[in-house]
N, C-alpha and C positions, 0 to 999 in steps of 0.2 A: 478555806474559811474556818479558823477556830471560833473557839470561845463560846458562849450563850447566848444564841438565836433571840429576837426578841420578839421577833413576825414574818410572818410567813417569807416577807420577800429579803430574809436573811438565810434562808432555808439552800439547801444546794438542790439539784433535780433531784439525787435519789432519797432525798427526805420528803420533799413536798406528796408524792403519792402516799407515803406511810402515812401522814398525818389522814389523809383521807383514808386510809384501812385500816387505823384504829377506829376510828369513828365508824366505821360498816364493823365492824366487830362488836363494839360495844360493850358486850362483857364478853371475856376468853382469853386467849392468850397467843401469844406467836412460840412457833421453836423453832431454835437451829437456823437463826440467823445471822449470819459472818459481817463480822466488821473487819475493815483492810483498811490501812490508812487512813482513819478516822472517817470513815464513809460506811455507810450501810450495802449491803450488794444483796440488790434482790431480782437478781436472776442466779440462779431458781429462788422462784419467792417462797418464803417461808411457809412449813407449816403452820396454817392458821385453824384456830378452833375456837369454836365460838360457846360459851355456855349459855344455855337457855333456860330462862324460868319462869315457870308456866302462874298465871293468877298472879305476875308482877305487872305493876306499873310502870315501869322502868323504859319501856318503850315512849308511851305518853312525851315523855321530858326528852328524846331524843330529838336534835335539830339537826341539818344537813351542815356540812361545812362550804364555806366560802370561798375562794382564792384567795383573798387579801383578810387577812386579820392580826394581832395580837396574841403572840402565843401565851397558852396557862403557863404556870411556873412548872408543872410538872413534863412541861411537852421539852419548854426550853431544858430545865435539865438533863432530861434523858438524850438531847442532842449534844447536851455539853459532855455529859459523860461518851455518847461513842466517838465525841469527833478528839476525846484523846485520849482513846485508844487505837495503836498501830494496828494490833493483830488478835483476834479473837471471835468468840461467837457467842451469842446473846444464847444461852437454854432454852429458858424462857421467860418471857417478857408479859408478863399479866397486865389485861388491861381492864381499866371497872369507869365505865359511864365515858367511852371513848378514848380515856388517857389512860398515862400510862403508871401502872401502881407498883409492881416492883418488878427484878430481874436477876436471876440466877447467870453469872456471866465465867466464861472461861476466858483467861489469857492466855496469848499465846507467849511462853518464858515469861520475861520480864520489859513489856511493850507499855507499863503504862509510867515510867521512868520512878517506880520504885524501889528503893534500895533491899539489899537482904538484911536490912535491920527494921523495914517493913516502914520508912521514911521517904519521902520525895528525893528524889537524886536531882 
């Protein structure tokens, strides 16, 4: 399953639990999570850390997540981005109000078919 998720039930198994452990994190971040063949592998799941901040609101606005919905734009992208990559691991994957906000990523060589002129092959 390539390309840009648009709802949940475009999601593969091992995305659908992420999407519900970004949402239990809420603000933090994940590390040192391997992507193989444009899948995420979480066994062993990732280190997760969660930041906390004390006198915030931020809980208030938190909702539970659903099985069936419409993914944000930043959920689909960050699926669009590991499902093409071959070989690598996320550092870290910071996440603010459940999604996902940015990510420090290792490849493995040259797995995302980029040239060494730093061009799509």
């Amino acid at each position: 399953m390539m390309g840009r998720p648009t709802s949940t039930r475009d999601l593969t198994p091992a995305e659908r639990p992420f999407i519900h452990a970004m949402n239990d994190v809420w603000f933090g971040r994940f590390e040192f999570l391997r992507i193989e063949h444009g899948e995420l592998v979480l066994d062993p799941w990732p280190a997760t850390v969660r930041a906390v901040k004390f006198g915030s609101g931020d809980a208030a606005t938190r909702k539970p997540v659903s099985d069936d919905f419409e993914l944000k734009s930043q959920v689909a992208e960050f699926f669009e981005y590991v499902r093409a990559v071959s070989a690598g691991e996320i550092r870290t994957l910071e996440i603010r109000h459940g999604l996902p906000f940015s990510m420090e990523v290792e490849l493995a060589g040259n797995k995302m078919g980029i040239s060494a002129g730093g061009r799509r092959g």
